[in-house]
N, C-alpha and C positions, 0 to 999 in steps of 0.2 A: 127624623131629618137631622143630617149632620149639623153638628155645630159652628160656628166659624167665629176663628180668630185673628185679629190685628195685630200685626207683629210694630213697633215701632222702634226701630233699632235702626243707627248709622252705619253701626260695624257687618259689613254685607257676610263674612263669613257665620257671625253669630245666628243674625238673620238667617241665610240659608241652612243653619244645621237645626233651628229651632222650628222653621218649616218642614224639613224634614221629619223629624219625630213627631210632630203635629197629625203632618195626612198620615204617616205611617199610624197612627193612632184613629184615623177617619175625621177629622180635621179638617175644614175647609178655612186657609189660609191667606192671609194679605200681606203685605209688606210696605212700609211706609217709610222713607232712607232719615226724614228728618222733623220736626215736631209739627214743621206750617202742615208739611203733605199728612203728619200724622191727624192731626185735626181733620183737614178737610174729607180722609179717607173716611174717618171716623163718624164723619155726617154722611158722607155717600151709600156706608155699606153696612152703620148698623149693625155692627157684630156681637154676637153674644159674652163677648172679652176680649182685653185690652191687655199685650202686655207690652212694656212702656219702659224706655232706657231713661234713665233722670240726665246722663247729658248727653245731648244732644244740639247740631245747629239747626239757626233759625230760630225755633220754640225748647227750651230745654222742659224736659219732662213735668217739672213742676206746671208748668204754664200749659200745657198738651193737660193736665191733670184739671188744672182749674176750667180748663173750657170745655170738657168732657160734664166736668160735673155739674157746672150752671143749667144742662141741656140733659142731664140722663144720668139714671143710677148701674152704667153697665158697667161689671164688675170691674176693676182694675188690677193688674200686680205687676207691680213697679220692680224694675232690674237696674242693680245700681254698679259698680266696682267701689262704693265705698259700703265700708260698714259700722260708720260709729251709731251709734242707739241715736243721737241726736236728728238724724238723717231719717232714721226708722220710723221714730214717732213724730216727724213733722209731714212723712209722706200717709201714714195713716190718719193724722189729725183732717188732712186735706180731703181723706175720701178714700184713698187706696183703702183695698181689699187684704193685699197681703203685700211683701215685700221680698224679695231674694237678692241674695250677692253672686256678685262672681268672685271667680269662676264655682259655674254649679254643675251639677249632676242631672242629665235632663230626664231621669226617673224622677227625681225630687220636682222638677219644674211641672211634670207632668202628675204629679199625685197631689201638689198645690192648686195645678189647674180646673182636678175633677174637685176636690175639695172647695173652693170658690164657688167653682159652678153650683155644685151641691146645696149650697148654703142662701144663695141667693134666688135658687129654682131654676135654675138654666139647665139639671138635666132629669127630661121626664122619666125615664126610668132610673130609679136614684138605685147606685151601687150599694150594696152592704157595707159597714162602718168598718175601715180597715184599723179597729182597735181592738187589744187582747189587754184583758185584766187577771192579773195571777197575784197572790198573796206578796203584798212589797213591790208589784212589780207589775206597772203598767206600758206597753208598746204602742203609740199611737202614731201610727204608718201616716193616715191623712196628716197632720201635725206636723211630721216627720222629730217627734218630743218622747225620749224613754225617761219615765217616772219611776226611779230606785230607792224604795223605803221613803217615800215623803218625798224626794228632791230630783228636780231636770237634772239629769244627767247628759252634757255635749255629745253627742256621738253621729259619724262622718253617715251620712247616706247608706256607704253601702254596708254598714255594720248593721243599721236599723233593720235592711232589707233582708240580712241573712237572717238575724232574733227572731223578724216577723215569721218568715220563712219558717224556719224550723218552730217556732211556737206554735205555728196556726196548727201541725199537726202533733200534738202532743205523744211522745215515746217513741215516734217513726223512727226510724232508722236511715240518714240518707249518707249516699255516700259521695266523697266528694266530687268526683266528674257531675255529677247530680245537681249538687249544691252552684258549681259551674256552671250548668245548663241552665236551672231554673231561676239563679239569682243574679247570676251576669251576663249568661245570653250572648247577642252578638257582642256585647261592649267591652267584652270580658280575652283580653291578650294576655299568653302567661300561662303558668303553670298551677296544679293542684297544690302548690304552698301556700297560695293565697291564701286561700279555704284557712289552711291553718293560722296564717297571720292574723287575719280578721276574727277566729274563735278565742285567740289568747288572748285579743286587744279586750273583748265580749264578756270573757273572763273576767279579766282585771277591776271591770265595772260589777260584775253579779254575783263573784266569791261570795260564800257566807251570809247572802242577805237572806234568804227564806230557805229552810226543811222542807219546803214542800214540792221543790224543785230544782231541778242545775240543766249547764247545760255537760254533757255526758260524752266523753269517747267510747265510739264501739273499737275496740283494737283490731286492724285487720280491716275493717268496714269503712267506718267514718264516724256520725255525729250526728246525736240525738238532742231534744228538748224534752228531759225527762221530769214527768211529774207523780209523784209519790199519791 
């Protein structure tokens, strides 16, 4: 049985592009313009997740948060345009599940989503764990958190997505139209420089930390995640 999400957003175009990648995902979605309607949506329909703008009119987010959770532990992840840490850990002290800023990436919004889910039991056939462990060097995709020698390393969405990419299959050979296809998809306008922009950014971060691996140009081809 599909899943269904609560959108609670004012801004109608966020809204609509967040429902869209939702059902495009098989997603049954809601939409709620402000916090009274997101509440009472929230008792009417029972959704298996909440994702929730902190301002909002009417009820701003906090207060849509607090009345969710007197009544039910359905998951929450709170959408904010701010981002100091003080904001973060007062929406997770409250109950939130997880939290994101804008402007995001909605692979990322949507691999938080199953992540949530996952965690809380909302999805019965639970995916395999989209994390990779290599010597100094862990990738953890659900997270969306690269682990370099001991330390988080910042790194944008789609850097995470190409590492993972290329890690999951270790010594492949892809080439970049490929890397194109399989890691930006429809999202993806521009040219095969990218590819290269986002492997030197990749770079910068993984030079020199383990022998046991890099990531690799094939000359002529493209680019491998080569492990010795």
């Amino acid at each position: 049985m599909a899943k269904s999400v609560l959108i609670v957003e004012d801004d109608q175009n966020i809204a609509d592009l967040l429902r869209l990648y939702l059902e495009k995902e098989g997603y049954v979605t809601a939409i709620a313009p402000d916090g009274g309607a997101g509440v009472e949506m929230f008792r009417k329909l029972q959704p298996d997740l909440v994702l929730l703008d902190v301002m909002l009119p009417v009820t701003d987010g906090w207060g849509v948060l607090r009345s969710i959770r007197q009544e039910s532990k359905t998951p929450v992840i709170m959408l904010t345009a701010k981002g100091e840490t003080t904001d973060k850990v007062s929406g997770l002290k409250m109950g939130a599940d997880d939290y994101i800023t804008k402007p995001f990436e909605m692979k990322e919004v949507l691999a938080r989503i199953e992540a949530v889910l996952r965690r809380s039991g909302g999805q019965e056939n639970e995916p395999a764990s989209k994390r990779l462990v290599f010597d100094k060097l862990i990738i953890d995709l659900d997270a969306f958190e690269l682990i370099v020698d001991g330390k988080k390393v910042d790194t944008p969405p789609k850097e995470m997505e190409l590492l993972y990419h290329l890690a999951s299959s270790p010594n492949r050979v892809y080439t970049r139209n490929q890397l194109l296809d399989e890691v930006w998809g429809f999202d993806y306008f521009g040219d095969s420089r990218t590819v290269d922009v986002h492997i030197k950014r990749l770079r910068e971060k993984l030079e020199g930390v383990s022998p046991q691996w890099s990531l690799k140009t094939v000359w002529g081809v493209g680019y491998k995640f080569e492990v010795l």
